[in-house]
N, C-alpha and C positions, 0 to 999 in steps of 0.2 A: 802717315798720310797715304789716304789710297787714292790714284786717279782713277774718275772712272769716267764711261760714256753718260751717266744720265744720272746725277745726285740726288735729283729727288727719290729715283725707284729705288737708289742704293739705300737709301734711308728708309725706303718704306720696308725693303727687302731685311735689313737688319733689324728692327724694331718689330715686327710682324714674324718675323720667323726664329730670327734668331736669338730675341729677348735681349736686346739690348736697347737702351732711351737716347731719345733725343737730349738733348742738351741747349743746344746752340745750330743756330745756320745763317746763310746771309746769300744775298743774291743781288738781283734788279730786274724789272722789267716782268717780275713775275714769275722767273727764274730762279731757283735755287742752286749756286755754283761753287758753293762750300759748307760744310755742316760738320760738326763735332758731336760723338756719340757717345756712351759710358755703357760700360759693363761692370760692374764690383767696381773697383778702383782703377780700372785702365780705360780709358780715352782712347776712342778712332776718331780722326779725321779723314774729311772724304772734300777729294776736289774733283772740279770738274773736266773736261781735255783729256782723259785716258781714253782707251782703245778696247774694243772687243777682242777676243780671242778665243779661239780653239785647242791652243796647247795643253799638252797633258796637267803641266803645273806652269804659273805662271812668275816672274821675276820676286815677288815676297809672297812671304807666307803669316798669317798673324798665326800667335799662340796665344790662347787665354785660357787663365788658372779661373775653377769653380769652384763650387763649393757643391751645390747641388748636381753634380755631374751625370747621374743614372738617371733622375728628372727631368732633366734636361735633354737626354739623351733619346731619353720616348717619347718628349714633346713635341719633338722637332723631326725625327728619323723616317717619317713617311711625306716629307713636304722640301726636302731638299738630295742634293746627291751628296751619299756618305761615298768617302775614299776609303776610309778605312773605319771599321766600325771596331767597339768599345776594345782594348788591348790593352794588357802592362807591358812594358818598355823595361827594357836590360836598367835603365837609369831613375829606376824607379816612378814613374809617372803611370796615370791610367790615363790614356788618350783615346778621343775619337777623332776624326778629322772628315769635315765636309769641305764641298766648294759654293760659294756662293753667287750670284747671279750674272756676276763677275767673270768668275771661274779661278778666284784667289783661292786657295786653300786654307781654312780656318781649322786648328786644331785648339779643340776642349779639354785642356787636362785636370786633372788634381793628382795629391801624391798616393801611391798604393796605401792603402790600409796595412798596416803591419800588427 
């Protein structure tokens, strides 16, 4: 569960950019103040009452496994801030890692090709 300032944009922001679906949401008033999302098999939730920031990194960070990782990679890399762009890792991963509107850090892995 991510808290953010404005659930609706957080949801436009992950579905529009980052490729992942809506699922579920719920609100009142016209409001949207919680929403659940899917990517492959993993589930975000998003409430609402968090806070903006400027920090370099922020208190969580997600990790999500692909499949289409390189696809993915130049689908997205001129529409958001990469932190770190495509790399293998000592621990066998290839990750890229953006931040999103938030300013969370989301890292894209799969495992190295061997």
């Amino acid at each position: 569960m991510l808290h953010v300032p404005d659930v609706r944009a957080a949801v436009d922001w992950y579905v529009s950019v980052a490729g992942f679906a809506a699922v579920d949401q719920a609100g009142h008033d016209g409001e949207i103040d919680w929403a659940m999302l899917r990517f492959g098999d993993s589930l975000l939730m998003l409430s609402n009452n968090g806070t903006t920031s400027s920090a370099h990194r922020r208190e969580v960070d997600l990790y999500v496994h692909v499949e289409n990782f390189d696809d993915l990679y130049h689908q997205i890399k001129d529409h958001v801030d990469v932190v770190e762009a495509p790399h293998d890792t000592f621990y066998g991963m290839r990750e890229f890692i953006i931040r999103d509107l938030n300013r969370f850090w989301v890292t894209f892995a799969c495992p190295v090709a061997r």
